[in-house]
N, C-alpha and C positions, 0 to 999 in steps of 0.2 A: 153363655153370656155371663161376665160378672158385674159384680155389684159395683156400686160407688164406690172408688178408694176413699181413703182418711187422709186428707191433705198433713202435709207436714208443716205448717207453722210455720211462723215466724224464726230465723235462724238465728242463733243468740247475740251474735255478734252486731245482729241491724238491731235487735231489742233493747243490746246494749246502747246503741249508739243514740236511739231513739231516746231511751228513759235519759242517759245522759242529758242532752238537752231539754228532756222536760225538767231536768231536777235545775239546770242555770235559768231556764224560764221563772220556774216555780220560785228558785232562789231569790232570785233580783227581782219579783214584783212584789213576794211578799214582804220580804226586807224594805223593799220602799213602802208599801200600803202599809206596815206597820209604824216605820218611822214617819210617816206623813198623818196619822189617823193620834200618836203620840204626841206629836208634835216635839220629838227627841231623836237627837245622830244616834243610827246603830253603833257606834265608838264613841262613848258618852266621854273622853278622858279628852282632852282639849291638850292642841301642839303634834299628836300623831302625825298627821299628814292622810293620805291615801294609803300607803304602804300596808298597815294592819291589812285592810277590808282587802284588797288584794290579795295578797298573801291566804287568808283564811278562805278567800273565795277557790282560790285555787288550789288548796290545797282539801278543800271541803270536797270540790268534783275529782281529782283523784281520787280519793279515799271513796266516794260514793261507788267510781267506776268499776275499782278493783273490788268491793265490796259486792255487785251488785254480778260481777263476771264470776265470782266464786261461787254466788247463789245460784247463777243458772248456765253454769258450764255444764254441770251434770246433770243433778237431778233437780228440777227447779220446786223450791218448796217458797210458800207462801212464811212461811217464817224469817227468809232470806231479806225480804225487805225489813224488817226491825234491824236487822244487821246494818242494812243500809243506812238507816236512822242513825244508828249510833255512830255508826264509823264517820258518817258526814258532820253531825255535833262535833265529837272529839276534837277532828280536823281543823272545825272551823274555829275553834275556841283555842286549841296550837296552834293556827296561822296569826291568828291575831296578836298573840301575845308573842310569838318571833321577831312578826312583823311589825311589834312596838319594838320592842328590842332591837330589832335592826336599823330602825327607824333614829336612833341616839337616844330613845328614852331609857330612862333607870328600870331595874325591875320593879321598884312598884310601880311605876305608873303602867306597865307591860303586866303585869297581874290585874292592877285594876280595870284597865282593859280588857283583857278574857274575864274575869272574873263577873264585869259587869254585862257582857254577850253570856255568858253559861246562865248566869241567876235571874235573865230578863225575857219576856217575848221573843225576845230577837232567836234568843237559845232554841227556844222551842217551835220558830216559823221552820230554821235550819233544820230541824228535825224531823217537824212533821213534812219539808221538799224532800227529804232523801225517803221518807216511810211512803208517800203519795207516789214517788216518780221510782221508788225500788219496787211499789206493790206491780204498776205498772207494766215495769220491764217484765218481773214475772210471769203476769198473766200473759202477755206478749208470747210469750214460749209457751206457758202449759195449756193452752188454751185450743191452740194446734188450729185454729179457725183461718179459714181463707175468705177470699173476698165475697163480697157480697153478691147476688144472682140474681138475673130475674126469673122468674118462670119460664120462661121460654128458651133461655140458655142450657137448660139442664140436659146434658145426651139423654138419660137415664131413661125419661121421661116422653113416652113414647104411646 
């Protein structure tokens, strides 16, 4: 008779897909609870439109995605999420200021735009959703944990 196998975990690609949505969850409520607890638009620059926050939204969960697939395609290390952090920051502070820019504003109003998302709250809610929702994805994979049991389910246990 042999022993309990070691389940195989979570397989990267549902980890992935899973942190993905926690990092637009995590995204969109704390960007709101923060602009609502400031009582300040996360695009402090008035005439933008939608466009910025779009743009930077979308271009924040790519970067998170691909960011978060590199960490745990192979060997999933817990340092991968800081990656995620940052890759998603970047993004989101490059979407915004495109997405002034695409928007018809000038470049400085599309600087002060990123500018004022990098050096505020805002910068670092986006940061800490990709470090939260990248640590996540990880443990997802190296954790190798399967579902929960009750006593009575167990073959083994005889």
């Amino acid at each position: 008779m042999t022993g309990p196998t070691r389940p195989d975990g979570v397989r990267p690609v549902v980890a992935l897909a899973l942190a993905t949505v926690s990092f637009v969850a995590l995204l969109i409520a704390g960007l709101g609870m923060l602009s609502l607890a400031l009582d300040q638009d996360v695009i402090a620059v008035r005439g933008l439109g939608q466009v910025p926050g779009i743009l930077g939204t979308a271009l924040a969960v790519a970067a998170f995605a691909a960011a978060l697939w590199a960490a745990i395609r192979r060997r999933p290390t817990y340092l991968g999420a800081l990656g995620c952090a940052v890759a998603a920051f970047l993004a989101y502070v490059a979407g915004v200021w495109l997405g002034a820019a695409f928007s018809g504003a000038d470049l400085g109003a599309a600087a002060a735009a990123a500018g004022g998302v990098a050096a505020s709250g805002f910068g670092v809610v986006v940061a800490a959703a990709g470090l939260v929702a990248g640590w996540g994805g990880v443990a997802l994979v190296r954790t190798r944990s399967d579902r929960p049991r009750w006593p009575w389910e167990d073959p083994f246990d005889e």
